[in-house]
C-alpha positions in Angstrom: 16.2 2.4 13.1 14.2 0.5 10.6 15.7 -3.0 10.1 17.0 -4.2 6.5 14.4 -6.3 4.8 15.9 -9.2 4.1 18.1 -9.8 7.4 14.1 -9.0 9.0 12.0 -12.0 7.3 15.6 -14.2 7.8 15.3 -13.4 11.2 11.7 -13.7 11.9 11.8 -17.0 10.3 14.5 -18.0 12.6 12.2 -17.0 15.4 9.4 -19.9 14.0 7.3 -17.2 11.9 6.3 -18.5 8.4 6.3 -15.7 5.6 3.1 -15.2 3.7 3.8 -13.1 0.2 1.0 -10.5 -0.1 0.3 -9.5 -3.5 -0.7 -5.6 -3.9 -3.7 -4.6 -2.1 -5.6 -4.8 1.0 -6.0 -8.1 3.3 -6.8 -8.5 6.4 -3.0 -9.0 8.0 -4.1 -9.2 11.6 -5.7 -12.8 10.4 -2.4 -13.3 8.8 -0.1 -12.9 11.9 -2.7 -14.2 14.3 -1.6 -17.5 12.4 2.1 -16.8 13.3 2.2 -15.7 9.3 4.3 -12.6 8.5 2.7 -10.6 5.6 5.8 -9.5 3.2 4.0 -7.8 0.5 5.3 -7.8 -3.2 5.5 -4.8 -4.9 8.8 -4.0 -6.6 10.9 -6.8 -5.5 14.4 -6.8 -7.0 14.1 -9.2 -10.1 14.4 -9.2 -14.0 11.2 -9.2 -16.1 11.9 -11.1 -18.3 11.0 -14.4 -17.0 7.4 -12.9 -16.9 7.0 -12.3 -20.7 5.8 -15.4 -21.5 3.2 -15.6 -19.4 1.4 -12.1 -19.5 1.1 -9.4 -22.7 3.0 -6.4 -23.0 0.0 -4.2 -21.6 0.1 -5.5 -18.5 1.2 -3.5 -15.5 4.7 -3.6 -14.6 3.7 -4.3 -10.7 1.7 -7.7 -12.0 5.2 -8.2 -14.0 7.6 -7.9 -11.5 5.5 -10.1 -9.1 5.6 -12.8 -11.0 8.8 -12.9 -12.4 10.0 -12.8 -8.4 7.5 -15.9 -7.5 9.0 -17.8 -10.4 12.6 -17.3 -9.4 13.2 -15.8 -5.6 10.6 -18.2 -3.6 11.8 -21.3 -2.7 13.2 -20.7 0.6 11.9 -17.3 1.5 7.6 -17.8 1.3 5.7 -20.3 2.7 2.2 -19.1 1.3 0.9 -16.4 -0.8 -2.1 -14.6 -0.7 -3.5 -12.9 -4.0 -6.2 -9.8 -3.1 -8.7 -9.2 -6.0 -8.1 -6.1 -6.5 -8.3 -5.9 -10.3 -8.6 -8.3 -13.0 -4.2 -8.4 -13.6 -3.5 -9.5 -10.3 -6.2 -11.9 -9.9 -5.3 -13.4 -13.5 -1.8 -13.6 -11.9 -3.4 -15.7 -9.3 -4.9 -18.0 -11.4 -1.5 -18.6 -13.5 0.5 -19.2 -10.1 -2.0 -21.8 -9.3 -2.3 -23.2 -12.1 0.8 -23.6 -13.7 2.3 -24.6 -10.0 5.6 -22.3 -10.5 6.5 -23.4 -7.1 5.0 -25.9 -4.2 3.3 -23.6 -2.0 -0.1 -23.2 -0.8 -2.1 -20.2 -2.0 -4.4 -18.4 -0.1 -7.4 -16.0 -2.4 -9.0 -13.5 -0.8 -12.4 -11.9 -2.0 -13.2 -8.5 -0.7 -16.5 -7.2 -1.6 -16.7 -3.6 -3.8 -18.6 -0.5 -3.9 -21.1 0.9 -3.3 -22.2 -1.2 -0.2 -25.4 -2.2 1.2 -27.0 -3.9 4.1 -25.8 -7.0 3.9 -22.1 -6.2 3.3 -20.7 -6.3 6.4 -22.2 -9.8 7.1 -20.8 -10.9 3.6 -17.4 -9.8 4.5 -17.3 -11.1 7.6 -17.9 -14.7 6.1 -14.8 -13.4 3.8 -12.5 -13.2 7.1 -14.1 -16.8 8.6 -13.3 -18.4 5.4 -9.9 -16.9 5.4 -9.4 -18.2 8.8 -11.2 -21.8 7.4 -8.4 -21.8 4.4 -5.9 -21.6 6.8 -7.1 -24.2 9.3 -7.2 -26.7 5.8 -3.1 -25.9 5.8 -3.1 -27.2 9.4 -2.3 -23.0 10.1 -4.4 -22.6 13.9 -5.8 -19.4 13.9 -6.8 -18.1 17.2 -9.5 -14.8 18.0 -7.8 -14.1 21.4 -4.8 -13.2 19.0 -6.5 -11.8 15.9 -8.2 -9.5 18.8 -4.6 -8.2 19.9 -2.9 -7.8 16.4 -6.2 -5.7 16.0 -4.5 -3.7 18.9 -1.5 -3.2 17.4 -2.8 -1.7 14.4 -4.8 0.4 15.7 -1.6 1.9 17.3 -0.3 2.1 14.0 -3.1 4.2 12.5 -2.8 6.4 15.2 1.0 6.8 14.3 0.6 7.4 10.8 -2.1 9.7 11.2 0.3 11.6 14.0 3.3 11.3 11.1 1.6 13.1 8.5 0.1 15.7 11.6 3.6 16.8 12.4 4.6 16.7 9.0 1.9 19.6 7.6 1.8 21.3 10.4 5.6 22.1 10.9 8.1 23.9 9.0 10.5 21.0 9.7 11.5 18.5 6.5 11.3 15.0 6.7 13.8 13.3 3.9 11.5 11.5 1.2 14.0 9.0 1.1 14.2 8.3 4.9 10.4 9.1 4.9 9.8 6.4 2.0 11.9 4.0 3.7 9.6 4.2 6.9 6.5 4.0 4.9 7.3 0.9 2.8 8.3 -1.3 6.0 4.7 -0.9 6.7 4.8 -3.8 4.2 7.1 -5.9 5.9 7.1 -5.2 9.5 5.4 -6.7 12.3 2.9 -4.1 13.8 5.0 -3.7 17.1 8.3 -3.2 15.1 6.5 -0.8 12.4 5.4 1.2 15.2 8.8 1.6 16.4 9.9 2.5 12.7 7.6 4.8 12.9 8.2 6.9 16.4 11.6 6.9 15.3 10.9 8.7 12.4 8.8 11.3 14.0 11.5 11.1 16.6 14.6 11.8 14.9 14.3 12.6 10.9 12.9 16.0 10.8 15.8 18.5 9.2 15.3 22.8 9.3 14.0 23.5 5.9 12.1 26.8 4.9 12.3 26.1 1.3 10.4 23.0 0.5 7.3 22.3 -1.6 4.3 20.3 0.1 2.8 17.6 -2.0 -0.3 15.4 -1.8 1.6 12.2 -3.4 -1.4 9.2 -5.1 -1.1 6.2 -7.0 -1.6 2.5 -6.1 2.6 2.6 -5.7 4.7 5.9 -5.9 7.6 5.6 -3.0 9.7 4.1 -5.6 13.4 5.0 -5.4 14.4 6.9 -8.2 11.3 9.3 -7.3 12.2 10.0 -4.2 15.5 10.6 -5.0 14.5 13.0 -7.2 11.9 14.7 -5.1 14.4 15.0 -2.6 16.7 17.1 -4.4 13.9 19.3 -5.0 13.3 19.6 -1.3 9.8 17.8 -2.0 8.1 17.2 1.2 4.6 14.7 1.8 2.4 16.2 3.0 -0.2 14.0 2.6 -0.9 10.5 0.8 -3.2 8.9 -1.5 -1.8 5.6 -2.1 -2.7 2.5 -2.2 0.2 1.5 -0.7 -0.7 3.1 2.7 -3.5 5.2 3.7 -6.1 3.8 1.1 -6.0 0.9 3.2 -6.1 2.7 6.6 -9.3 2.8 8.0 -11.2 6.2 9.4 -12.6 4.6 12.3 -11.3 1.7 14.3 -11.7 0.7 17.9 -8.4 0.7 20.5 -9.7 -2.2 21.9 -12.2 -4.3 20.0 -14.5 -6.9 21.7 -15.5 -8.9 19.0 -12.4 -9.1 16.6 -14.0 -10.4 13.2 -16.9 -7.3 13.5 -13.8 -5.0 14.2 -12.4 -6.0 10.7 -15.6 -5.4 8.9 -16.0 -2.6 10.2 -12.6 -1.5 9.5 -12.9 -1.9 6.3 -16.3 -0.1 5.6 -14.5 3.1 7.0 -11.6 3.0 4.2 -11.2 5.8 2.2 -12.3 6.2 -1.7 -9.7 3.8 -3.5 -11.0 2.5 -7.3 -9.7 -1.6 -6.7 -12.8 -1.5 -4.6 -14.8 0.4 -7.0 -15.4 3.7 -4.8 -17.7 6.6 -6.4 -15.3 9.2 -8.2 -17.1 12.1 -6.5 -16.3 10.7 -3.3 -13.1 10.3 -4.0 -12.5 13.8 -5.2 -13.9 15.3 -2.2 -11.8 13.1 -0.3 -8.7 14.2 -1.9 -10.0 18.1 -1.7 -10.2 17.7 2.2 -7.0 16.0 2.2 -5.2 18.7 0.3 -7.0 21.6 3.0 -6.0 19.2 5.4 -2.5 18.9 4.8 -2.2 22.3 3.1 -0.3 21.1 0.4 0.7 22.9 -2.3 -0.4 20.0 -5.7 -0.8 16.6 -6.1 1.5 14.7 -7.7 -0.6 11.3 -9.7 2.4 8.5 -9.9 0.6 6.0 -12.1 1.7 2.8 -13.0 1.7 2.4 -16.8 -0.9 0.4 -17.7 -3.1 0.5 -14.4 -6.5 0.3 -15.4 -8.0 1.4 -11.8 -6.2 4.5 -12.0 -7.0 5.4 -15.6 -10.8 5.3 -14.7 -10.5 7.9 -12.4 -8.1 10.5 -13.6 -10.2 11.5 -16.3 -13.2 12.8 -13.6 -10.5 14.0 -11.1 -8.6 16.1 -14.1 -11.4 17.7 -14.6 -13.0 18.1 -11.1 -9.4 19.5 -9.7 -9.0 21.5 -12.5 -12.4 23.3 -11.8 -11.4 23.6 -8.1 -8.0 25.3 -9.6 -6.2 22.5 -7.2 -2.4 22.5 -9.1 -2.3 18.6 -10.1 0.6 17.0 -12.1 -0.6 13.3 -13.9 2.8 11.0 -14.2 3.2 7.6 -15.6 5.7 5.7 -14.3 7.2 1.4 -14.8 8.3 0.1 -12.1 11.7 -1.0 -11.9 12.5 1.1 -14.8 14.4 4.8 -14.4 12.5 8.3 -15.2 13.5 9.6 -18.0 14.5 13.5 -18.7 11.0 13.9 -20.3 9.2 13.0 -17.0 11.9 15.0 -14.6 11.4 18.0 -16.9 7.5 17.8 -16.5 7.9 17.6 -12.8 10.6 20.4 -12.5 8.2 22.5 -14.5 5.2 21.9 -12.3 7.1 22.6 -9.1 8.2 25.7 -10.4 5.1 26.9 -11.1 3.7 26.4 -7.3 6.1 28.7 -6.3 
C-alpha cells in the first residue's frame, strides 16, 4: 500500500530525515537523500491562493501560485530547506521572491541545470552543477557523502526499471489499472524514498489491475496532469495510461542509466544527457515530436491528451509545432488547459467526452 503523505514526511522526520521542498522540475534527488534530505516536491499542495496575489500577476501559472502561497503559510514545521530548479523564468522569479523577501527562516538551495542543445563541454559543466550542489550543502553543515550518493544512484535505477515495467504491462495487457489508484502511485514518486516508491510501485503492478475490455488508451502530457478531478473523470470513462509525457515523471527519467555506477557524479551527468525532449530544458520540437510518435507506437495508444497549465509558457512553445506535426501524422490529439486547484468545468468535460468518442 502506498503510505499517506503527510503521516510519511511526519514519520521520516521522526526517523532524523530533514525534508527538502522541491519546486517543480528536475534535481538531482540522489544528492538530496545522500544528505539524509527527503525531496517532497510542491506541486499542488493543499492551500488558498490568495496569499500569493500580491506577490505575482494574474498571468502567472497557477503551479508557481500555489507554491508560493503554501511556503508562506504551511512551512514552519514541515521543510527544512528548499530547492528552486530553473526550469522557467516563473519558478525561478519565485525563487528570488522566497529569498528575498525571507517569508520564512530556511535555507535555500538553487540549482542550475544547463539547456539544449548540448555540446562538448556539457557534461563537465553539469557535473560542476552537482559538486556545487553538494558544496551548498556542506556551507549548511549538510555532509554529503559519494559512497551514498553511489547507492541512492542504485535505487533509482531500480525505479526506472519499475516504471518502465509499469507502463510495459499496462500497453501490453487488456487488464485496467484505475487512473485514480494509478495517479496515486505515480505522484508518491514525489514524496517517497526510492526503496519505499519501489514498493509503491510493485504493489501496483502487483495488485491494481481490474478485467476491462472496454477502455480507451491514452498518451497523457503536460508539465502536471494527475490532478484529481481529471482522473476522476477519466476514470469514469474507463480512461487507461498508456503512456506519459509529463513532466512530472518520465520527462525526468533518463534512457540510459547504469545498475551500478562506479563514479557517482559522471552517473548523474550522464543521466541527465539521456532524458527525453522536455521544453524547461529547451529540447528541439522535432525531437520531441518523434519522441512522442515512438511513444504513442510504443504504447499503442489510441490519442494524446495535452493537460496544460494555464499560463505555462514552456508548453505553449511547443504545441503550436506538435498541432501541426500530429495533425499531419493523423495522430488523434486533444489540447486542454487546465488551473490547478480549480474544478473542470462542463466546457472542458464536453470537449473531452467528444474526443473520446470519436476514437472509438
Amino acid at each position: 500500500m502506498i503510505p499517506e503523505r503527510s503521516l510519511y514526511i511526519k514519520q521520516k522526520k521522526a526517523e532524523g530525515w530533514k525534508v527538502c521542498g522541491a519546486l517543480p522540475g528536475f534535481y538531482p534527488k540522489e544528492i538530496l537523500l545522500a544528505a539524509k534530505l527527503l525531496p517532497v516536491e510542491i506541486w499542488d499542495p493543499p492551500t488558498e491562493l490568495s496569499s500569493s496575489y500580491p506577490h505575482l500577476q494574474p498571468t502567472i501559472c497557477s503551479i508557481a501560485k500555489t507554491c508560493i502561497s503554501f511556503l508562506k503559510k504551511n512551512t514552519v514545521d514541515l521543510i527544512d530547506v528548499i530547492l528552486v530548479n530553473h526550469i522557467c523564468d516563473s519558478l525561478q522569479n519565485l525563487g528570488s521572491l522566497i529569498h528575498d523577501f525571507n517569508f520564512f527562516n530556511k535555507p535555500i538551495l538553487f540549482f542550475y541545470n544547463p539547456k539544449e542543445p548540448y555540446n562538448s563541454s556539457t557534461k563537465s559543466y553539469f557535473e560542476k552543477i552537482l559538486k556545487r550542489l553538494i558544496f551548498d550543502l556542506k556551507q549548511l553543515n549538510i555532509h554529503v557523502s559519494y559512497e551514498n550518493i553511489q547507492e541512492y544512484a542504485r535505487q533509482t535505477a531500480k525505479t526506472y526499471q519499475l516504471i518502465s515495467k509499469l507502463f510495459e504491462i499496462t500497453f501490453e495487457s487488456k487488464a485496467f489499472i484505475d487512473p485514480i489508484e494509478f495517479s496515486k502511485t505515480i505522484r508518491s514518486y514525489g514524496y517517497l524514498l526510492p526503496s519505499d516508491f519501489n514498493l509503491a510501485i510493485d504493489w501496483t503492478i502487483n495488485n491494481s489491475f481490474q478485467s476491462s475490455n472496454n477502455c480507451y488508451k491514452l498518451l497523457i502530457s503536460g508539465i502536471f496532469p494527475y490532478q484529481h478531478s481529471i482522473m476522476q473523470h477519466l476514470k469514469t470513462r474507463k480512461v487507461k495510461i498508456s503512456q506519459d509525457d509529463s513532466l512530472f515523471l518520465r520527462r525526468r527519467i533518463p534512457t540510459s542509466f547504469s545498475a551500478d555506477p562506479k563514479d557517482p557524479i559522471q552517473e548523474l551527468a550522464e543521466r541527465y544527457l539521456s532524458l527525453p525532449p522536455c521544453p524547461t530544458r529547451g529540447s528541439d520540437l522535432d525531437q520531441r515530436a518523434q519522441h512522442i510518435t515512438k511513444l504513442i507506437k510504443e504504447s499503442n495508444s489510441q490519442g494524446i491528451l495535452f493537460l496544460c497549465t494555464k499560463f505555462c509558457e514552456p508548453e505553449y512553445f511547443d504545441l503550436p509545432y506538435l498541432n501541426n506535426f500530429l495533425y499531419s501524422q493523423k495522430i488523434p490529439y486533444l489540447i486542454l488547459e487546465t488551473e490547478i486547484k480549480e474544478p473542470l468545468g462542463m466546457a472542458t468535460l464536453t470537449r473531452l467526452d467528444a474526443f473520446l468518442e470519436g476514437l472509438r
